[in-house]
C-alpha positions in Angstrom: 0.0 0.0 0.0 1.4 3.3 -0.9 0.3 7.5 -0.4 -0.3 9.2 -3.4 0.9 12.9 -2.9 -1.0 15.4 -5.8 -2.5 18.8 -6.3 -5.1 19.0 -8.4 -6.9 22.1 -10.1 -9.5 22.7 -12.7 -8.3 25.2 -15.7 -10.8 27.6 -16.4 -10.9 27.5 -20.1 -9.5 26.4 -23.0 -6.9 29.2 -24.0 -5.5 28.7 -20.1 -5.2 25.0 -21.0 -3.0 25.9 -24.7 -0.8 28.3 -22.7 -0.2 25.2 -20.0 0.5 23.1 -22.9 3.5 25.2 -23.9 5.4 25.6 -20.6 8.8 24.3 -20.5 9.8 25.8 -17.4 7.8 26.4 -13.9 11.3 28.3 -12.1 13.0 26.7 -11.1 11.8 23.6 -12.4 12.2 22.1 -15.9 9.6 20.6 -17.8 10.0 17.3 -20.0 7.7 16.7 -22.2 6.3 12.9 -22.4 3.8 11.1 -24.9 0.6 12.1 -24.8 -1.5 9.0 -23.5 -5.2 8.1 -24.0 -6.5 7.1 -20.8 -9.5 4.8 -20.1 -10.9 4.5 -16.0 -13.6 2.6 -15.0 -14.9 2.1 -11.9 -17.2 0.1 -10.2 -18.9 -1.1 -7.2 -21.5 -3.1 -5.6 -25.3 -2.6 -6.2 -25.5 -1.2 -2.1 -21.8 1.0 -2.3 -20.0 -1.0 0.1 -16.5 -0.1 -1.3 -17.7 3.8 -1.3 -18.9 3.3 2.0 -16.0 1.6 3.6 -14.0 4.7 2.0 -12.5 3.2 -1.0 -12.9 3.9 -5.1 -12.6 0.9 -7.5 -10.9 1.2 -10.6 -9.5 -0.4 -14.2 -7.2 1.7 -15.7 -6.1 1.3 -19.5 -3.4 3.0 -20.5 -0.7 2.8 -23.3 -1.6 -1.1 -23.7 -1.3 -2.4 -20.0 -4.0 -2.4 -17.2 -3.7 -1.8 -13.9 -6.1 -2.6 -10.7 -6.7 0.2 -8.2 -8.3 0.9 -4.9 -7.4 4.3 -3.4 -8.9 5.5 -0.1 -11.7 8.5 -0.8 -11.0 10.2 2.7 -7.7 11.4 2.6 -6.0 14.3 3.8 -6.7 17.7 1.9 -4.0 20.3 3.0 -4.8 23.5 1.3 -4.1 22.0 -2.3 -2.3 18.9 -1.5 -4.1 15.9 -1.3 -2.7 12.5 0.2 -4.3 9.1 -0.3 -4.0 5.7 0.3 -4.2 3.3 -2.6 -3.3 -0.4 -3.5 -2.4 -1.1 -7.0 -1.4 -4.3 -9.1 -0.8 -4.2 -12.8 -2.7 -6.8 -14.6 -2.1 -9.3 -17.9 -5.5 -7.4 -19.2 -8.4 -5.1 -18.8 -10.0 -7.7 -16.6 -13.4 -7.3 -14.7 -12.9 -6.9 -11.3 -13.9 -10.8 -10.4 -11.1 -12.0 -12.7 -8.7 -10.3 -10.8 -5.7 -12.4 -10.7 -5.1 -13.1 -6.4 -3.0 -10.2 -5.4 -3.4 -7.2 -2.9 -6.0 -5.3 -4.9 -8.2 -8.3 -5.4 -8.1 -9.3 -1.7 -9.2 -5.8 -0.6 -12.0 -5.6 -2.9 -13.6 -8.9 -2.0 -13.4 -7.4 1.7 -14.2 -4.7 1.3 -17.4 -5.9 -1.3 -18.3 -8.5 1.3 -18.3 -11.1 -1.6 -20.8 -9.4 -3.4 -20.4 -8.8 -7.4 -18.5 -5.5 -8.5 -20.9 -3.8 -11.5 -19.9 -0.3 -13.6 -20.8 3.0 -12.1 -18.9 5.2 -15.1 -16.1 5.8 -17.2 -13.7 8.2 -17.6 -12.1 8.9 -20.5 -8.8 11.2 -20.4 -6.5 12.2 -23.1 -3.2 12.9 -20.9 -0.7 15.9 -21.9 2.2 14.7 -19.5 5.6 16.9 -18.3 8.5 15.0 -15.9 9.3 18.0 -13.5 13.1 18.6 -13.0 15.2 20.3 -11.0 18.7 19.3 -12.5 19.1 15.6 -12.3 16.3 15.2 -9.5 12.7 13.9 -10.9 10.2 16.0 -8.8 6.5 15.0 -9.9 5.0 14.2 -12.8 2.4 17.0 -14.1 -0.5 15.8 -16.5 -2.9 18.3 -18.3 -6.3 16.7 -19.1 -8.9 16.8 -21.0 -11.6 14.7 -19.3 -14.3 12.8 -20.5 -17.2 11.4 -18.1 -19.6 9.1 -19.8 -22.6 7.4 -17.6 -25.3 5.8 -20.1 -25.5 7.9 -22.8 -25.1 11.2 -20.7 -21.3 12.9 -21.1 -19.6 16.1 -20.2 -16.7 17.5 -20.2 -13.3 19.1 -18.3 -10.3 20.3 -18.1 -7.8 19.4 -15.6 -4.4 19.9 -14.5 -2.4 16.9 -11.7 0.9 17.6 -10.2 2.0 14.0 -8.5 5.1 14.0 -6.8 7.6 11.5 -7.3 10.0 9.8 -4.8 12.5 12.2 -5.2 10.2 15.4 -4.7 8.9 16.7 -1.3 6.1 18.6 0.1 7.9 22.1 -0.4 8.5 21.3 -4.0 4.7 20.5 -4.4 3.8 23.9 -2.2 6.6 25.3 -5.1 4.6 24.5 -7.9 1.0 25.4 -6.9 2.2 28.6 -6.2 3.9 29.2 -9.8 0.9 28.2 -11.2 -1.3 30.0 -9.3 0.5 33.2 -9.7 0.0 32.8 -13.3 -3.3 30.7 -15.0 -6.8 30.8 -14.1 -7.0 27.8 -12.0 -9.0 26.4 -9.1 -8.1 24.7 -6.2 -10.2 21.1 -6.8 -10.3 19.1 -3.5 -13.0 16.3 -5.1 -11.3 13.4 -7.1 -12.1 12.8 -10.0 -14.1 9.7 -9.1 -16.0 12.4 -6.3 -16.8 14.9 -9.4 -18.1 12.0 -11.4 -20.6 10.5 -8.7 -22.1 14.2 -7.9 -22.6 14.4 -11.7 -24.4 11.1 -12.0 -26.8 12.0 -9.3 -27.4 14.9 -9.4 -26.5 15.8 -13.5 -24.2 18.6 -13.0 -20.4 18.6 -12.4 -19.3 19.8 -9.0 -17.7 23.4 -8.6 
């Protein structure tokens, strides 16, 4: 089980979004531009929410050709703009449903936390990922992805834009604290303490996309 360490904000429009997409530098940070990757999440539960209940988000990730298993905690920490969450993880040989799960750590907190009962869709989220390896000379700090974000639930859909800043191994707190406040100081953004699994659940209740 790791922490996942982010910041997360929603970009107000789509000319703050081309003007992200051409940074190279956040001083005194460098950015590296990756591939673009097409992102596929879906997530699922049990007909009565006992994973949400218990705190937890189920998800399939496809991404680049591989899968990967998740299970991150809902109620994390939210520190200003840093979020911190628990979450399990376990690549898989394909996009498997969540009973095919090969036996691993994921697998075995899902059935617990399901109570045995079947996992069924709630959504999907669809993401085409703009990423950037933050630098600061031979150190990997985070990993910054610029989104465009597709939620589909039947044959409703809308629409956002989204910008992550995950740190890495190598990066700390202050470098994160660093960042938001570059950005901040410079693009119409929003502070976003909802997930995006948290955005997508208000939406399919209640039709609308959080603030």
């Amino acid at each position: 089980m790791g922490i996942e360490i982010e910041a997360k904000f929603t970009i107000a429009d789509e000319g703050a979004f081309e003007r992200l997409l051409a940074l190279d530098r956040l001083p005194p940070y460098d950015l590296r531009a990756l591939p673009i990757v097409a992102v596929v999440d879906r997530y699922y539960d049990t007909d009565g929410y006992d994973l949400l209940h218990a705190g937890y988000a189920c998800r399939l990730r496809q991404e680049d050709g591989s899968a990967l298993a998740s299970l991150k905690e809902m109620m994390g920490v939210v520190d200003g703009n840093v979020h911190r969450r628990r979450e399990v993880e376990m690549p898989l040989p394909a996009p498997l449903e969540p009973d095919d799960w090969p036996d691993g750590p994921a697998r075995e907190l899902a059935r617990a936390l399901s109570r045995g009962q079947p996992l069924q869709p709630l959504f999907e989220l669809r993401q085409m990922r703009a990423r950037r390896q933050v630098e600061q000379g031979e150190r990997i700090v985070a990993l910054l992805s610029l989104d465009r974000v597709a939620l589909l639930v039947g044959s409703r859909q809308t629409n956002w834009l989204e910008i992550e800043i995950e740190l890495s191994k190598e990066g700390t707190e202050d470098d994160l604290r660093s960042l938001c406040a570059c950005l901040l100081a410079h693009f119409p953004l929003q502070a976003q303490p909802q997930s995006k699994f948290e955005r997508a659940l208000r939406w399919r209740a209640e039709g609308m996309i959080a603030p």
